[in-house]
KOLDRENRO-235971 format. One line per field, with one value per atom (N, C-alpha, C): atom name; chain; x, y, z. Coordinates in Angstrom, 2 decimals. Atoms other than C-alpha are relative to their C-alpha. Example, Ala and Ser with C-alpha at 12.3 -4.5 7.8 and 13.67 -1.06 7.14 Angstrom:
# residues 2
at	N_CA_C_N_CA_C;
ch	A_A_A_A_A_A;
c1	0.89_12.30_0.90_-0.82_13.67_-0.77;
c2	-1.19_-4.50_1.20_-1.19_-1.06_1.09;
c3	0.00_7.80_0.00_-0.06_7.14_0.73;
***
This chain:
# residues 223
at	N_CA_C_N_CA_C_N_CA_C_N_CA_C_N_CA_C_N_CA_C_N_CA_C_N_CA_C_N_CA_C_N_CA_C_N_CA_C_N_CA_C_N_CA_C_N_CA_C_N_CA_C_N_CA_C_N_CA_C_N_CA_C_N_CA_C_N_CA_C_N_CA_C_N_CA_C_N_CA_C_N_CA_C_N_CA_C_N_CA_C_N_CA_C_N_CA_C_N_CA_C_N_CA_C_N_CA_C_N_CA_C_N_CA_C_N_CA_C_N_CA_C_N_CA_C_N_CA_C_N_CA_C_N_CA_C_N_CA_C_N_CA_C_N_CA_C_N_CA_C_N_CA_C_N_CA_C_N_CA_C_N_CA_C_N_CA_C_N_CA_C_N_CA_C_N_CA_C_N_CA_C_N_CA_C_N_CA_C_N_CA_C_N_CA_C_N_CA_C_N_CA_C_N_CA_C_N_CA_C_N_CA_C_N_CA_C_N_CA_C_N_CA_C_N_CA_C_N_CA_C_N_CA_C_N_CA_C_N_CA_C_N_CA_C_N_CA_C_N_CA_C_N_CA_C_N_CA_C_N_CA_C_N_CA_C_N_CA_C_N_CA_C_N_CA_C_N_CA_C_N_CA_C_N_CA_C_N_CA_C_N_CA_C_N_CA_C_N_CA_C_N_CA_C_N_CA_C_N_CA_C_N_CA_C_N_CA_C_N_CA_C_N_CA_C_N_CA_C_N_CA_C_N_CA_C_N_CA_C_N_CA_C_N_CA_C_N_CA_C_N_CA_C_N_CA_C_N_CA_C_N_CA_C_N_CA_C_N_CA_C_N_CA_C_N_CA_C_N_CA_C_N_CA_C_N_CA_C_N_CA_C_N_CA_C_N_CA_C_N_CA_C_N_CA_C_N_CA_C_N_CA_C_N_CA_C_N_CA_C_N_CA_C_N_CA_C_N_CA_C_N_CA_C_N_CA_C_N_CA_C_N_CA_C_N_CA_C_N_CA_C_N_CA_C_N_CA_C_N_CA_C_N_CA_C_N_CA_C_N_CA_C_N_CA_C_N_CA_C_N_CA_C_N_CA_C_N_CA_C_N_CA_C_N_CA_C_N_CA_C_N_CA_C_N_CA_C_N_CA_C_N_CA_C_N_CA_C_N_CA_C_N_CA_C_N_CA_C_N_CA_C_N_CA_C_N_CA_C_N_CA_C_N_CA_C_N_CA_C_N_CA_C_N_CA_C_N_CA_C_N_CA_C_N_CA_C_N_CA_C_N_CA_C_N_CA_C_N_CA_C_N_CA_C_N_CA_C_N_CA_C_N_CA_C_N_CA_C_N_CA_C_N_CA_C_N_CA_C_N_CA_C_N_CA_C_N_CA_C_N_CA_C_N_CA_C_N_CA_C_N_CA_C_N_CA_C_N_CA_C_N_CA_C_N_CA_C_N_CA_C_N_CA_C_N_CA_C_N_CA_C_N_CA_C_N_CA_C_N_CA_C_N_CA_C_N_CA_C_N_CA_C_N_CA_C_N_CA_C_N_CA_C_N_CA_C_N_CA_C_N_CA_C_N_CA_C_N_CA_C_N_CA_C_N_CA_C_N_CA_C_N_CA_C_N_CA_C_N_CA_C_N_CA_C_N_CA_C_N_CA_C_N_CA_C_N_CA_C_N_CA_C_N_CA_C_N_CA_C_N_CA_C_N_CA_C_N_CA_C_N_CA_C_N_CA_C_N_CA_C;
ch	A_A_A_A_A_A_A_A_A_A_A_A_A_A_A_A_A_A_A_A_A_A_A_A_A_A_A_A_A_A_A_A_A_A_A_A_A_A_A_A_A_A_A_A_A_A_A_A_A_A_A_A_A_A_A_A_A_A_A_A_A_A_A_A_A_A_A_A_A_A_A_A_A_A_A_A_A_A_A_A_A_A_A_A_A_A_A_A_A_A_A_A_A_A_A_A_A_A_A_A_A_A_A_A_A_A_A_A_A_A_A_A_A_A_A_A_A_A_A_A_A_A_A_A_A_A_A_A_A_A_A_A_A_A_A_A_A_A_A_A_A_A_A_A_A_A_A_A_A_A_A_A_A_A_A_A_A_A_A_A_A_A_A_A_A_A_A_A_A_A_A_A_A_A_A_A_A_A_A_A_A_A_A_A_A_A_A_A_A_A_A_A_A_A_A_A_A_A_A_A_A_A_A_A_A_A_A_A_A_A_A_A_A_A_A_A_A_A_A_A_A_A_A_A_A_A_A_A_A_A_A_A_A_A_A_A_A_A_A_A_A_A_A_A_A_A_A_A_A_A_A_A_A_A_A_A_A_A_A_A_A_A_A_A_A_A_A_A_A_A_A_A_A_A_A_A_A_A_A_A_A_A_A_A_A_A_A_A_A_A_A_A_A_A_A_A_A_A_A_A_A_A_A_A_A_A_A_A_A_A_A_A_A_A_A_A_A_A_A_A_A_A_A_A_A_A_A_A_A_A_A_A_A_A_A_A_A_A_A_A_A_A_A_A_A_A_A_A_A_A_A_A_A_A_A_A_A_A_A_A_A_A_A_A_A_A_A_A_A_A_A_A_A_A_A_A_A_A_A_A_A_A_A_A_A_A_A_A_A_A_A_A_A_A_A_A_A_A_A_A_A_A_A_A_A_A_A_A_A_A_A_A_A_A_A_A_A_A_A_A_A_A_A_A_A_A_A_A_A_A_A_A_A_A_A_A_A_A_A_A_A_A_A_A_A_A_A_A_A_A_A_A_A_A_A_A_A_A_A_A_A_A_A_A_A_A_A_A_A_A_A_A_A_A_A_A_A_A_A_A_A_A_A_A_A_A_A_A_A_A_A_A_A_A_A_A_A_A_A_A_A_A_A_A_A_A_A_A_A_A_A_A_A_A_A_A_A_A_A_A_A_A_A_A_A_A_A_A_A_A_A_A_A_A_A_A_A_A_A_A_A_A_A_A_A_A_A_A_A_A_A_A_A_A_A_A_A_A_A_A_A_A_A_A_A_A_A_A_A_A_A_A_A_A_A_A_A_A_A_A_A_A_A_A_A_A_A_A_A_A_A_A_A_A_A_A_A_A_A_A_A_A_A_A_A_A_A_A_A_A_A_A_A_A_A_A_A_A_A_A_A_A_A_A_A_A_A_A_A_A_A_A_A_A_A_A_A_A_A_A_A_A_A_A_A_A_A_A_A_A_A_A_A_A_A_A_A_A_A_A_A_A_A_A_A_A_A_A_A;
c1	0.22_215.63_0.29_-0.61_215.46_1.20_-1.21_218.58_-0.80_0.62_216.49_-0.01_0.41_215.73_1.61_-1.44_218.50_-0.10_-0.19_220.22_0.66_-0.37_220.33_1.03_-0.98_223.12_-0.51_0.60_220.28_-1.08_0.87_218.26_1.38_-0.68_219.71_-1.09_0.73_217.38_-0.95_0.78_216.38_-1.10_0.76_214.88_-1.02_1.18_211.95_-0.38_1.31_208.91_-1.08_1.22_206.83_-1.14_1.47_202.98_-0.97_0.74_200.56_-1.09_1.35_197.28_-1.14_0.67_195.20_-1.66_0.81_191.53_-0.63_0.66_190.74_-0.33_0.68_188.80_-0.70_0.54_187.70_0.82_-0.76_190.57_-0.86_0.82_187.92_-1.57_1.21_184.72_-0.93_0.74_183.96_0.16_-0.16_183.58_0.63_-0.49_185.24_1.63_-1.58_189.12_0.53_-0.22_188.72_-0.02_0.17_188.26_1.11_-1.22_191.72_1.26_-0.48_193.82_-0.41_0.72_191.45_0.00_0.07_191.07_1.59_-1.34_194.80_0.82_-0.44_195.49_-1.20_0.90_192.57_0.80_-0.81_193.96_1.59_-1.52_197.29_1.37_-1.50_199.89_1.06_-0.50_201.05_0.83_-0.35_201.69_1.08_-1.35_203.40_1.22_-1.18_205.87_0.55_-0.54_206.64_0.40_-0.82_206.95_0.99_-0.63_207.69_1.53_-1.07_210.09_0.45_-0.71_211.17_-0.07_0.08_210.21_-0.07_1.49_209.16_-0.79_0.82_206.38_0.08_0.30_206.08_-1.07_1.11_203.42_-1.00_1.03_199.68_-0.47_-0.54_198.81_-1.92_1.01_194.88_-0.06_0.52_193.42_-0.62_0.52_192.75_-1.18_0.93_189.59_0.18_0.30_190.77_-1.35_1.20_187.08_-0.21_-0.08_187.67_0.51_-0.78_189.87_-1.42_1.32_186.41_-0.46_0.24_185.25_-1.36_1.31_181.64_-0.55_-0.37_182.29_0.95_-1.83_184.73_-0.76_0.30_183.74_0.98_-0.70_185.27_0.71_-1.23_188.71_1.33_-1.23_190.78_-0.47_0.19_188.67_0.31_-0.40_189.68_-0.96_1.69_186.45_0.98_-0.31_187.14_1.44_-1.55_190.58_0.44_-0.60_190.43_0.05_-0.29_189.83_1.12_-1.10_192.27_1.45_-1.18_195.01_-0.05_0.14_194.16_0.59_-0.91_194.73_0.94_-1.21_197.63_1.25_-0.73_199.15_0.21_-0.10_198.53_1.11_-0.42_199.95_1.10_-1.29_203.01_0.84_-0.84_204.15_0.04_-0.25_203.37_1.17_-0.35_205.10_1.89_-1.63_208.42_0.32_-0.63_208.20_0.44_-0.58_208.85_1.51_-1.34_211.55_1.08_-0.88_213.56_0.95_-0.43_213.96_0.93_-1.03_215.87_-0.89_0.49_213.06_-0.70_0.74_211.41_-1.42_1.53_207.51_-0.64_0.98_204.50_-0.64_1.54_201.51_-0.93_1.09_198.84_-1.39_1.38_195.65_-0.86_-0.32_193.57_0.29_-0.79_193.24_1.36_-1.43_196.19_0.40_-0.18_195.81_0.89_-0.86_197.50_1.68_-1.56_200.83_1.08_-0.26_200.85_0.88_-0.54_201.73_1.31_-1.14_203.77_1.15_-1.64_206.70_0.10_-0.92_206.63_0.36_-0.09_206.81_1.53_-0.83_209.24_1.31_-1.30_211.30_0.73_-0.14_211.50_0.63_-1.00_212.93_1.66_-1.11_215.49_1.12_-0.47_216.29_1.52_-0.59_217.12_0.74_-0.35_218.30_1.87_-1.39_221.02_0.20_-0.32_220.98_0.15_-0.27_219.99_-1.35_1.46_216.95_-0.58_0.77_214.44_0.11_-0.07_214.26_-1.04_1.40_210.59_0.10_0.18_209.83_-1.49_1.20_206.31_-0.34_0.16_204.62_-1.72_1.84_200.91_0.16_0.25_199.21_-0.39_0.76_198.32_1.54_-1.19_201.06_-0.70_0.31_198.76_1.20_-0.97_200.73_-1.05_0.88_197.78_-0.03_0.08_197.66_-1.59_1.39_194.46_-0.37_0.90_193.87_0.13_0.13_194.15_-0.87_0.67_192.60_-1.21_1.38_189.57_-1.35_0.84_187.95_0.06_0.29_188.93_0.24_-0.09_189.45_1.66_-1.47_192.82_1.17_-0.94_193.88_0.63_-0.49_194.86_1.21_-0.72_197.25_1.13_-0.83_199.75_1.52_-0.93_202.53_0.74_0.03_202.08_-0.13_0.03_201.87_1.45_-1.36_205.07_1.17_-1.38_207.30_-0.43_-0.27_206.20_-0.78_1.24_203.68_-0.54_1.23_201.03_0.37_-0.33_201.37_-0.88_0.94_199.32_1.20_-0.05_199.87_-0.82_1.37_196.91_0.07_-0.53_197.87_-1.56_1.02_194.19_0.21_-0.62_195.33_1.06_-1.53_198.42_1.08_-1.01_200.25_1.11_-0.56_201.62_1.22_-1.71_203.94_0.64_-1.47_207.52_1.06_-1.08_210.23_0.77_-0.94_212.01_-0.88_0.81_209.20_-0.51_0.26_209.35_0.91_-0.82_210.48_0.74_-0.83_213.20_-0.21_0.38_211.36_1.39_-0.63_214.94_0.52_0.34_214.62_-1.09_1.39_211.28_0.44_0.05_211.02_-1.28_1.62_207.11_0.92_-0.72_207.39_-1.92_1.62_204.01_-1.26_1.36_202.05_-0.64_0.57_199.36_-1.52_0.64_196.66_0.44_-0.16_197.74_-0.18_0.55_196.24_0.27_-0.51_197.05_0.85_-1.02_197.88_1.16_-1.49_200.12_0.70_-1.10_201.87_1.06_-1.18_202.90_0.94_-0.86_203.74_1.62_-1.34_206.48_0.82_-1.19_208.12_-0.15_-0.23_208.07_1.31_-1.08_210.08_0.49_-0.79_211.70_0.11_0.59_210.15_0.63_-0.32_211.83_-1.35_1.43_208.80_-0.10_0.65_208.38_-1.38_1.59_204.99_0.33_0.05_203.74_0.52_-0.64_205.11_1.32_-1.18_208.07_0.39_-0.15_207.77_-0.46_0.09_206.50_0.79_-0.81_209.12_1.23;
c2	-1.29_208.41_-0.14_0.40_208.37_1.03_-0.80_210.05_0.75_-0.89_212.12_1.48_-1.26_214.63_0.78_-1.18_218.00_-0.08_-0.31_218.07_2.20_-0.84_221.51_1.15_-0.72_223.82_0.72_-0.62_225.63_-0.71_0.69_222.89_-1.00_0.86_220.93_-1.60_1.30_217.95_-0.05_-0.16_218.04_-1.23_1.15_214.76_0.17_-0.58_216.11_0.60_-1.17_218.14_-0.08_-0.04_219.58_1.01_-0.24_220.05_0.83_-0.49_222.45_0.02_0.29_221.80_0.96_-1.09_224.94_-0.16_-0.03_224.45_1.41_-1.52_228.73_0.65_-0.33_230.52_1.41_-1.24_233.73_1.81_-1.34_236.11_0.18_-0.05_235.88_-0.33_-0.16_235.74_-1.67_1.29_232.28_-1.29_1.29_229.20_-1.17_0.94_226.13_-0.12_-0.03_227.00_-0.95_0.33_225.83_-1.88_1.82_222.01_-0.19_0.50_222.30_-1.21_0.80_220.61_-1.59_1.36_217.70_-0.77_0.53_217.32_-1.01_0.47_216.95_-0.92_1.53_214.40_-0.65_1.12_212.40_-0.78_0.48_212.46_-0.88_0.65_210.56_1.03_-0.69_213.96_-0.56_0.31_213.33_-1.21_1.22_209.52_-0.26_-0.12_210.18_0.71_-0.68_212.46_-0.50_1.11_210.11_-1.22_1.54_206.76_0.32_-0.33_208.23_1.10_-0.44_210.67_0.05_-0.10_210.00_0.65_-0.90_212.44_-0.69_0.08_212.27_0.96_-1.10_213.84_0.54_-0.71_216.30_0.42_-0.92_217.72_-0.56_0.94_217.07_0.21_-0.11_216.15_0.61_-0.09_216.75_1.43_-1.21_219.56_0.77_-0.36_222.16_1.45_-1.31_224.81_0.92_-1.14_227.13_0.41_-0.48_227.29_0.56_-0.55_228.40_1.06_-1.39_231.49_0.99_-0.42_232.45_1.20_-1.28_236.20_-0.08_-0.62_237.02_0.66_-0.66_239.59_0.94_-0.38_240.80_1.12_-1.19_244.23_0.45_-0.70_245.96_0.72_-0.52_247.52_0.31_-0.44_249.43_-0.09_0.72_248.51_-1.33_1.89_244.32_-0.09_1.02_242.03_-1.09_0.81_239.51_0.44_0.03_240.95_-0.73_0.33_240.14_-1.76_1.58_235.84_0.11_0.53_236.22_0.41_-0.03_237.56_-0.78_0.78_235.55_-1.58_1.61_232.29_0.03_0.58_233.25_0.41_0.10_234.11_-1.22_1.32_230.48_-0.32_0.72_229.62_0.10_-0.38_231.47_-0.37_0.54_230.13_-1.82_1.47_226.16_0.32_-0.03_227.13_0.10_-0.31_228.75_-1.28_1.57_225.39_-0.97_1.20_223.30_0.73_-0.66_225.86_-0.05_-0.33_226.70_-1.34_1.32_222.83_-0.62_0.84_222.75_-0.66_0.46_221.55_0.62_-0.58_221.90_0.30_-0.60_223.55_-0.16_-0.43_222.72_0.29_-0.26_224.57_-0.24_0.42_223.45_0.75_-0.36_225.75_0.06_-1.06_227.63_1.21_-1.31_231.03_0.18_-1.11_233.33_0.50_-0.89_235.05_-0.85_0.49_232.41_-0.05_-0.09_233.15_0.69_-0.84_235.67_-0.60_1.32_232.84_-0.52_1.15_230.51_1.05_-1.19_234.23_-0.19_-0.66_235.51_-1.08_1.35_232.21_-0.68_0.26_231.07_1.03_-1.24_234.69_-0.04_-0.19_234.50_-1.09_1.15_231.16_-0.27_-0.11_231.54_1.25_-1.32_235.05_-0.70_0.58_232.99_-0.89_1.54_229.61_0.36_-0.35_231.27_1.52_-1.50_234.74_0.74_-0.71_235.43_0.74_-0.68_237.04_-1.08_0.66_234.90_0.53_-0.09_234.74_-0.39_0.49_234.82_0.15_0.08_233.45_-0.25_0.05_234.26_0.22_0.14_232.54_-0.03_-0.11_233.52_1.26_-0.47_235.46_1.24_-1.51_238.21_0.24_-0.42_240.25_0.41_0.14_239.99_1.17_-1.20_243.39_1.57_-1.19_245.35_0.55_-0.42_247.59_-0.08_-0.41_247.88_1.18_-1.22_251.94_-0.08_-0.19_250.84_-0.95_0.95_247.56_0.52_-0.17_247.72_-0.81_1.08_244.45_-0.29_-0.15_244.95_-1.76_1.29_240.72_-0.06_0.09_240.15_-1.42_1.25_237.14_0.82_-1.16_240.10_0.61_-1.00_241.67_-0.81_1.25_238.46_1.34_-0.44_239.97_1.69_-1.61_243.97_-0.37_-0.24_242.52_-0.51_0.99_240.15_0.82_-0.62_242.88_1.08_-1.41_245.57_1.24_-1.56_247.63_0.16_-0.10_247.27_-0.25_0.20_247.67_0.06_-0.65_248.38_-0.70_0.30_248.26_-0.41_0.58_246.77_-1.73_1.39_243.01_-0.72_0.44_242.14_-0.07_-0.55_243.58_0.10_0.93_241.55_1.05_-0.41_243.86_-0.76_1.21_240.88_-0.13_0.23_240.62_1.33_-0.76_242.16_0.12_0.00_243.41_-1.08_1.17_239.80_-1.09_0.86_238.20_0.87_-0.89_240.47_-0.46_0.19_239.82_1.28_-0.78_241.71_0.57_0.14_243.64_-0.52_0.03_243.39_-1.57_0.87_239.95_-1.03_0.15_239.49_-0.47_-0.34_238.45_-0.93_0.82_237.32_-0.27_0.20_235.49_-0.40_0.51_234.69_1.02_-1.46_238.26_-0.27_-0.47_238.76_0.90_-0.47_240.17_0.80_-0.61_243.17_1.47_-1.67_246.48_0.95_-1.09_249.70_0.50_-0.39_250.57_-0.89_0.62_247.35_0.07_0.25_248.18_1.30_-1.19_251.75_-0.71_0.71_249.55_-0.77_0.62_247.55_0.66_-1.16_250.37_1.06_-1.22_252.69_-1.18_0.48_249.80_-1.10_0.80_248.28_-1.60_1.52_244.80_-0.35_0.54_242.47_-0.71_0.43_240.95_-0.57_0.97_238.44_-0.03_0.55_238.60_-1.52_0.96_235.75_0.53_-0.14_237.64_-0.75_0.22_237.06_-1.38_1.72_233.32_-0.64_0.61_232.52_0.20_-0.01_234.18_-0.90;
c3	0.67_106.21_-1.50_1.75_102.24_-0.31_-0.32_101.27_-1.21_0.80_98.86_0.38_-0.82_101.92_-0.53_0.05_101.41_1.07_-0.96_103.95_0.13_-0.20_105.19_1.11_-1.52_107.30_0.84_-1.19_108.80_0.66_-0.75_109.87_0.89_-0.68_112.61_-0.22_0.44_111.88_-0.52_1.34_108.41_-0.25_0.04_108.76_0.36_-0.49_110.61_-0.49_0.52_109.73_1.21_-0.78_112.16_-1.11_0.87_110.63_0.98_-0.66_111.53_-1.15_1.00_109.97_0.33_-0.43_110.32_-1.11_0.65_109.24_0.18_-0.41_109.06_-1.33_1.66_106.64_0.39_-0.05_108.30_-0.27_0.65_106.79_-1.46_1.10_104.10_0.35_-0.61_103.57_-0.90_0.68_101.45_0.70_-0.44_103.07_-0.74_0.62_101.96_0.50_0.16_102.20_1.39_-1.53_106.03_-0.38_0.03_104.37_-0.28_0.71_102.84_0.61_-0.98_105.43_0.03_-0.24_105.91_-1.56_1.79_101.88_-0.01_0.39_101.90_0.57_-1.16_104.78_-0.40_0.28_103.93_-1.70_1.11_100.23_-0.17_-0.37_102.04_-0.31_0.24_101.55_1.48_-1.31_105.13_-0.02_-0.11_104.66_-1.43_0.93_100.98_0.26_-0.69_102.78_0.90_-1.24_105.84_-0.89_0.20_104.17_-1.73_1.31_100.30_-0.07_-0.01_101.19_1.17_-1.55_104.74_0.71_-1.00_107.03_1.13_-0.78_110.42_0.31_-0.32_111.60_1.23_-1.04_114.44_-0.21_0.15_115.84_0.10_-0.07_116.35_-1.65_1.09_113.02_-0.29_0.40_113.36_-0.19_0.40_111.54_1.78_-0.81_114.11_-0.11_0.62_114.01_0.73_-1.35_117.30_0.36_-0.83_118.09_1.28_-1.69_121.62_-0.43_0.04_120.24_-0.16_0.35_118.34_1.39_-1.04_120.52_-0.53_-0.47_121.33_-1.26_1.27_118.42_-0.28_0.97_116.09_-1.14_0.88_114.74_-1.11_0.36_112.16_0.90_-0.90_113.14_-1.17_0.99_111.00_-1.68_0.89_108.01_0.26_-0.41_109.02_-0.13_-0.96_108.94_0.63_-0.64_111.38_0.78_-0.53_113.18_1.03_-1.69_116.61_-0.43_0.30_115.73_-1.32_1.46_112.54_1.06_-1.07_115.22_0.99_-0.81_117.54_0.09_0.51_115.39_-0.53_0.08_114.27_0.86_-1.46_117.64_-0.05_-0.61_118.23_-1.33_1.44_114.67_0.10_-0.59_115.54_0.97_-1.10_118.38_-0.36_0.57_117.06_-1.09_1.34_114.08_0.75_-0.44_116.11_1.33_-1.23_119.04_-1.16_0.61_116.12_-1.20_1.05_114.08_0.82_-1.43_117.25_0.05_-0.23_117.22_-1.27_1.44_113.73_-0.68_1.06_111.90_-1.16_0.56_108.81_0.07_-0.32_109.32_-1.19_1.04_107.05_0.37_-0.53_107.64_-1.24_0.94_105.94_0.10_-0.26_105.40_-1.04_-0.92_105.33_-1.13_0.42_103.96_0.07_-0.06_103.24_0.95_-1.02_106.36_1.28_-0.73_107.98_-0.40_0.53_106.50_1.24_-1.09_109.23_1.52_-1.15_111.80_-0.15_0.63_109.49_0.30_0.44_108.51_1.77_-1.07_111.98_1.06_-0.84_113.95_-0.67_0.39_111.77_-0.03_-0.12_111.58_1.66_-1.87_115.74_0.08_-0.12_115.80_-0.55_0.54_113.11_0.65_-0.45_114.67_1.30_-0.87_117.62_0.62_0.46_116.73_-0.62_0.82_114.20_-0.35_0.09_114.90_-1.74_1.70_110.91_0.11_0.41_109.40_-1.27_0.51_107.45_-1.70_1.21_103.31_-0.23_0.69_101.67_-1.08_1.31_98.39_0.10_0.70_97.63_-1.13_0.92_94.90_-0.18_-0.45_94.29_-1.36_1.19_91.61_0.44_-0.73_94.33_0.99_-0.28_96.26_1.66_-1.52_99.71_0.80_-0.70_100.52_0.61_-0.22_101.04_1.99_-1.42_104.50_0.23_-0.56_106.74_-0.93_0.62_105.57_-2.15_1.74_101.53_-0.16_1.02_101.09_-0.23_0.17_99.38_0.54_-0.76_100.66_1.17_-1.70_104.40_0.25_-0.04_103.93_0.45_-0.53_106.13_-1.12_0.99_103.49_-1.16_1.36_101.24_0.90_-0.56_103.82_0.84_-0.87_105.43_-0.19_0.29_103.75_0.64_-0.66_105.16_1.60_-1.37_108.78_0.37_-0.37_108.48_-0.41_-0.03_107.16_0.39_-0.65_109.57_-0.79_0.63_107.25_0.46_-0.07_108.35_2.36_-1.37_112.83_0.90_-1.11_116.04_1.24_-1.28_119.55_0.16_-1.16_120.83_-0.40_-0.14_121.50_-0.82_0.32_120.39_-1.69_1.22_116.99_-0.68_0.44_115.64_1.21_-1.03_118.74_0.17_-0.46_119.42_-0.92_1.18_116.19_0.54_-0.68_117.77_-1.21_1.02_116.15_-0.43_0.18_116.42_-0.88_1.08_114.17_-1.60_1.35_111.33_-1.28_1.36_107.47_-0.06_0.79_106.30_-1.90_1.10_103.29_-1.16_1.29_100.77_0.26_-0.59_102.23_-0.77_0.78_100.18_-2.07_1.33_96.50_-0.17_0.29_94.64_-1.59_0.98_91.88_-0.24_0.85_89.36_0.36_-0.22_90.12_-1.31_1.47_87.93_0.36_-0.40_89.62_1.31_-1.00_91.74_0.11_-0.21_93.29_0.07_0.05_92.94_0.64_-1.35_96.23_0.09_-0.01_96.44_-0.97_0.68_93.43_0.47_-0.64_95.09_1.10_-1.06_98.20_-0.51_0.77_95.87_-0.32_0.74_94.23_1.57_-1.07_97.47_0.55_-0.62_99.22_-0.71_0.94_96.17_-0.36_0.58_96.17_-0.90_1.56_93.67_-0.15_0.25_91.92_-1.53_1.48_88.77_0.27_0.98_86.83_-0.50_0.96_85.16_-1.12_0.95_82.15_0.35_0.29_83.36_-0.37_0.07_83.92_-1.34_1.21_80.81_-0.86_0.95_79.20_-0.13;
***
């Protein structure tokens, strides 16, 4: 193990990394994002992190497309395009994500729209919940605040909304329809801090100041 790795008090074996390589691109509507994964293991990240900084790897390491999750069709729902396959994959995402947290390791997911974030928080919140009886700490860094609910967004694109399902804004019952995220996979919004906003929507800026978001702009960072 290079002694480079931190060792951490909430990982029980920091030395590990389990990888989830998510090739998904339908929380949006542009093609391409779904190559990201493959770009980035072909480009050797995988193999500079194992032999350059010592990891090992967990996990299967091939890019995966859930093509079998893929439904018949996926109507609008709530304003959502695509809901039922964007919940769907990150049901799956969620539970890879918490078999390898549960285990004390560190999790990369590799994608892949935004909309898979949805997987990575609450997969990861459910494990830690359970592992060390804490609540999870998000540092999101992005130029968008992906806090938008189903009845505000304007683009109905679920890669805009990760953040409003993982701390409980945004809800349903109907298991087809992130149902599935439980109270034990949820962010703790004062829990939350974004850092490098610079592009963000109306509605999500009421969402921040209603539930007190801390939040660095790029102003801030440049200052």
């Amino acid at each position: 193990m290079n002694s480079d790795i931190v060792t951490s008090r909430f990982l029980s074996h920091p030395q590990d990394l389990g990888v989830v390589a998510v090739g998904f691109s339908k929380g949006q509507p542009k093609a391409g994002v779904d190559a990201g994964p493959e770009a980035l293991i072909a480009s050797g990240l995988l193999s500079e992190i194992q032999n350059e900084l010592g990891y090992k790897l967990h996990g299967d390491t091939k890019v995966q497309k859930y093509d079998e999750l893929m439904p018949a069709s996926d109507p609008d729902h709530r304003g959502m395009k695509n809901p039922r396959v964007v919940s769907a994959v990150n049901r799956q995402i969620s539970q890879q994500v918490y078999e390898h947290a549960r285990e004390g390791r560190l999790v990369l997911t590799l994608g892949g729209d935004h909309s898979v974030a949805i997987g990575t928080v609450t997969g990861s919140a459910k494990a830690v919940r359970e592992r060390l009886n804490r609540e999870i700490a998000l540092i999101w860094v992005d130029a968008h605040a992906d806090i938008n609910t189903p009845e505000v967004s304007d683009s109905g694109n679920i890669h805009g909304m990760p953040v409003a399902f993982v701390a409980g804004l945004a809800t349903s019952d109907d298991e087809e329809y992130f149902g599935w995220i439980k109270d034990d996979m949820l962010l703790n919004v004062k829990k939350l801090v974004y850092i490098g906003l610079r592009d963000v929507d109306t509605a999500e800026k009421r969402i921040l100041r209603e539930n007190n978001i801390k939040a660095f702009s790029m102003f801030d960072v440049d200052r």
